[in-house]
N, C-alpha and C positions, 0 to 999 in steps of 0.2 A: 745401372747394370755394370758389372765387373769386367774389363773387357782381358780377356783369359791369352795366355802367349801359349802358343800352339805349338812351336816346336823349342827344345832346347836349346840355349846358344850353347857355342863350341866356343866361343870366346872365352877365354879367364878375365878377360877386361868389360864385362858385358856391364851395363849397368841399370838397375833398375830404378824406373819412374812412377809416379802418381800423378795423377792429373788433380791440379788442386788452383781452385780460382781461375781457371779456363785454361793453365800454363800447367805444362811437366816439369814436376821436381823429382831433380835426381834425388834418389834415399838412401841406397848400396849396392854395393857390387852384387852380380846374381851370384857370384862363387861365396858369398861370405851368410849365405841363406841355409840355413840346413833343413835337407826335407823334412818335414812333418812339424816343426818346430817351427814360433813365429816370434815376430820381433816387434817391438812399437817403435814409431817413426813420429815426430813432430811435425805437422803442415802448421805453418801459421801457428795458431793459442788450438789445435787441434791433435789428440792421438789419434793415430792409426794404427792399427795392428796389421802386418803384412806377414803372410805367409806361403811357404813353398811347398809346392806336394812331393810327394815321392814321383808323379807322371813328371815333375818340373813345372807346375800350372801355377800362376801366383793370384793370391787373392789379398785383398787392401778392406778390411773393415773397419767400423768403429774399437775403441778401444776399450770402450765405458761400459759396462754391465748394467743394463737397462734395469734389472733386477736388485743392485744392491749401491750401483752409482760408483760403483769402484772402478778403476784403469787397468784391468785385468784380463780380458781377453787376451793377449798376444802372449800369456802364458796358461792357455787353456788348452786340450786335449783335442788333436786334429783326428776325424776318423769319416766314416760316412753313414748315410743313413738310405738305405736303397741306393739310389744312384747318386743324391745328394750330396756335394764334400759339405763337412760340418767340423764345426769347432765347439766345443763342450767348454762354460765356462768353469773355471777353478772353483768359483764363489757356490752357486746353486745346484750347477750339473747341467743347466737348461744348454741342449744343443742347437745350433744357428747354422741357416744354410749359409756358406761364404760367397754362395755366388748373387743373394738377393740382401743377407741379413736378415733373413725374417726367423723369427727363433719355431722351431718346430714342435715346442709343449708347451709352448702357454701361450693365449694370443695377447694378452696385457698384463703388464707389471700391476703390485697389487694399488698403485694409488690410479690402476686404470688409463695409464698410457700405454699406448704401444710398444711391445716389444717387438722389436727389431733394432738391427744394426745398421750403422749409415754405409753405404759404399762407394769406395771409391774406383774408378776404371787407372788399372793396373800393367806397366809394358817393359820390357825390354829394350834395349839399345845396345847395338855394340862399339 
């Protein structure tokens, strides 16, 4: 589960974390995130796609498009779906809730795995 930063920092030096192999790595500054827009981030041999909402809420997903294998998520289309925040990948259109990864049109890729996204729990520091 995506653990969501609830209020805005006021810091310009805020810095934003991943939780990756039990330890927080820092990945960027929160001023250097622009709403709606995401960015990929390297853990380890792993992308992430991290993104900022227009509320300031951050979400840390997979980066891989389960549907075509490509690293393309963190330049997919952030929006929502009822109360769900969602990111629409570039490649198929298939929209993903960012706060679970699970993609909300299709329950599996066509060779029959799962679709969804990995996630990672996401924070703030100042």
């Amino acid at each position: 589960m995506t653990i969501l930063h609830e209020t805005r920092p006021t810091v310009a030096t805020a810095v934003v974390e991943i939780e990756h192999d039990g330890r927080w790595k820092p990945v960027c500054g929160y001023a250097d995130l622009l709403p709606g827009r995401g960015v990929a981030v390297l853990l380890g041999a792993e992308q992430v796609a991290l993104f900022r909402d227009r509320a300031g809420l951050l979400y840390a997903v997979g980066n891989t498009d389960p549907f075509s294998g490509s690293a393309v998520i963190s330049r997919g289309i952030m929006g929502s779906r009822g109360a769900a925040p969602v990111v629409a990948s570039p490649m198929y259109k298939q929209a993903f809730d960012l706060r679970t990864g699970e993609c909300l049109d299709e329950a599996a890729t066509p060779d029959g795995s799962p679709a969804r996204l990995g996630v990672w729990p996401v924070r703030v520091v100042s």
